[in-house]
N, C-alpha and C positions, 0 to 999 in steps of 0.2 A: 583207380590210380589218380594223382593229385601232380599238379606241378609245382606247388611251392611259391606260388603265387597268392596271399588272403585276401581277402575277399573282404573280411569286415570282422570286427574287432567286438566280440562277444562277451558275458557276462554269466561268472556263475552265478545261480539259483539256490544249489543245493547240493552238495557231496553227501550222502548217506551210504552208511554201510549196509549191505547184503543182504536179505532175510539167513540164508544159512549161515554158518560158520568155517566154511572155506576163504573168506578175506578179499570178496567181492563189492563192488560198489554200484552205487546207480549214480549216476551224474545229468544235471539239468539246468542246460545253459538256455540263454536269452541271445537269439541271432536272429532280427526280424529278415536279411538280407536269404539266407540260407535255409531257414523253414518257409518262405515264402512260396516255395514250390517241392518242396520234401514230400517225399511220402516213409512210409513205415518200410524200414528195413534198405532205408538210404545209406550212402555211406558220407559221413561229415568226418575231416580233418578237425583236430581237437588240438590248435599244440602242436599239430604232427603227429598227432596220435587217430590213426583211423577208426572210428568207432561207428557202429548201427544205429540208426534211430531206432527206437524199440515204444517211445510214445513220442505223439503231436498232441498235445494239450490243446493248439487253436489259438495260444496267445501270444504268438510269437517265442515257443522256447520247442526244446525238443528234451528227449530224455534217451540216453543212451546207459546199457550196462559197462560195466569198466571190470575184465576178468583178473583174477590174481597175477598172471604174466604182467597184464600191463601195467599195473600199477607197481609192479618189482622193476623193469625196465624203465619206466618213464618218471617222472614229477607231477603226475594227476591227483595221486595220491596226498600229495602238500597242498592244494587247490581249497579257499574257504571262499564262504559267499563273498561277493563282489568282486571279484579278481578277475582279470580281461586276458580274454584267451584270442588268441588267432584261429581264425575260421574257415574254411576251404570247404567246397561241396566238390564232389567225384568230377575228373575231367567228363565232359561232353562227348558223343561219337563226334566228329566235328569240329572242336572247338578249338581255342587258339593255345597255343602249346609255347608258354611264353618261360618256363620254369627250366627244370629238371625233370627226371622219373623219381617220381617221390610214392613210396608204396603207403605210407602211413603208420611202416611197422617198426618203433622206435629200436635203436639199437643200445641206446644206453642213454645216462643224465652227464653232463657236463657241464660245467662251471667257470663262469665268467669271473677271467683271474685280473683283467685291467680294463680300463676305457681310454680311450684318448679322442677327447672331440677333434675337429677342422674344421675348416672353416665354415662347411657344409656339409660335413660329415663325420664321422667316430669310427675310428680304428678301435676293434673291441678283439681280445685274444681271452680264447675260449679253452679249459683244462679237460682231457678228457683221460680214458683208460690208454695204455700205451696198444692194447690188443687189438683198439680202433681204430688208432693214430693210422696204421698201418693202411687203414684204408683211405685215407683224406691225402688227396695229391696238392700240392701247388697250381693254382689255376682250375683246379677240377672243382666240383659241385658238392654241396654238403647242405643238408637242410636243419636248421636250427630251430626249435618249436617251430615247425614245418613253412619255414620262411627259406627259401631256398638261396642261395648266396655261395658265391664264389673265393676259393681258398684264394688268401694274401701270401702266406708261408707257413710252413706246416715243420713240428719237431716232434720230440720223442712223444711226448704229452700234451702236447699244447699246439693249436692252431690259428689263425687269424681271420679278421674279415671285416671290411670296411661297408658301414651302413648308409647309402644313398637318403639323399632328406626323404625321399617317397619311404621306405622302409622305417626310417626316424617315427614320419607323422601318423603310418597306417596300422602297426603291428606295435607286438608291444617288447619289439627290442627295444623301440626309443626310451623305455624308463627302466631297461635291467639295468641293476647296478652291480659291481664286484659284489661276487661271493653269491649273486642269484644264480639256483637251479633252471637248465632248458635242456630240452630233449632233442637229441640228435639221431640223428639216421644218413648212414654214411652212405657213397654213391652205390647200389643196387650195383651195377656189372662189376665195381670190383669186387663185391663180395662171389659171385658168380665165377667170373675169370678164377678167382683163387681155388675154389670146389672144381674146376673142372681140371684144374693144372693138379691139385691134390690127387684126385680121381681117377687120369687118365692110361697113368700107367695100367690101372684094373680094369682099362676099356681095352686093354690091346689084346 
């Protein structure tokens, strides 16, 4: 589990495809903050996208597989060398819980349809499926390449959210511009809440 909080602003290596022909990838970012205490079969937020370490090379990167789902769900799949990913290692038993519940399991891509700076911050509205919308409340929690951030106002397709300078300087909302892909993952209990109000009649 992740809060949506990063950590540290990472670097691709390398995106290759799969030895087979099912449409797999291996991916190999540079995060001296996050492999600093990794072990094999860690879990690292990628993006928002939860992935396994699967190699520790020892030079500060790691290497995770990237399965056909996720690369259908998320924007990992448009990732070329050099490009700055947001970073998160798995919450701590213990540790400070400063985010949302962020699972790292994308739910779709969406697209940044405006910006609008402030004085010290950017009102950015974000385009997504209407089948999601449905999950993104006003005030409620939504994590965007796994930056957690709180809805401004939310419509049939489209939702809002305003970028504090900490989030400007740390992730890499601060350089999306209109028309850039980010991966979202809408708040986990309402997806829940809705399966169980679907379901319950069949519990009775």
């Amino acid at each position: 589990m992740f809060t949506g909080i990063v950590e540290e602003l990472g670097t691709v290596v390398a995106l290759e495809a799969g030895a087979d022909a099912g449409g797999d990838a291996r991916l190999r970012v540079r995060g001296d903050l996050v492999t600093s205490d990794a072990h094999l079969g860690d879990s690292i937020a990628v993006s928002g996208v939860c992935l396994t370490v699967a190699e520790l090379p020892g030079d500060g990167t790691f290497v995770a597989d990237v399965m056909p789902e996720t690369l259908r769900r998320s924007a990992l799949g448009a990732l070329v060398v050099g490009d700055r990913v947001n970073l998160e290692r798995a919450l701590a038993v213990g540790g400070r819980y400063g985010g949302h519940v962020v699972q790292g399991h994308v739910d779709g891509v969406g697209v940044v349809r405006s910006r609008r700076p402030g004085p010290r911050w950017d009102d950015v509205e974000i385009g997504l499926d209407p089948a999601l919308a449905r999950y993104v409340a006003e005030k409620g929690s939504v994590a965007v390449s796994g930056v957690s951030l709180t809805v401004t106002h939310v419509g049939d397709d489209v939702f809002g959210v305003s970028l504090i300078p900490t989030t400007l300087e740390v992730t890499t909302l601060g350089s999306l511009a209109p028309g850039a892909a980010v991966n979202l993952e809408v708040d986990v209990l309402a997806k829940y809440t809705e399966r169980l109000l679907a379901t319950s009649g069949a519990l009775r």
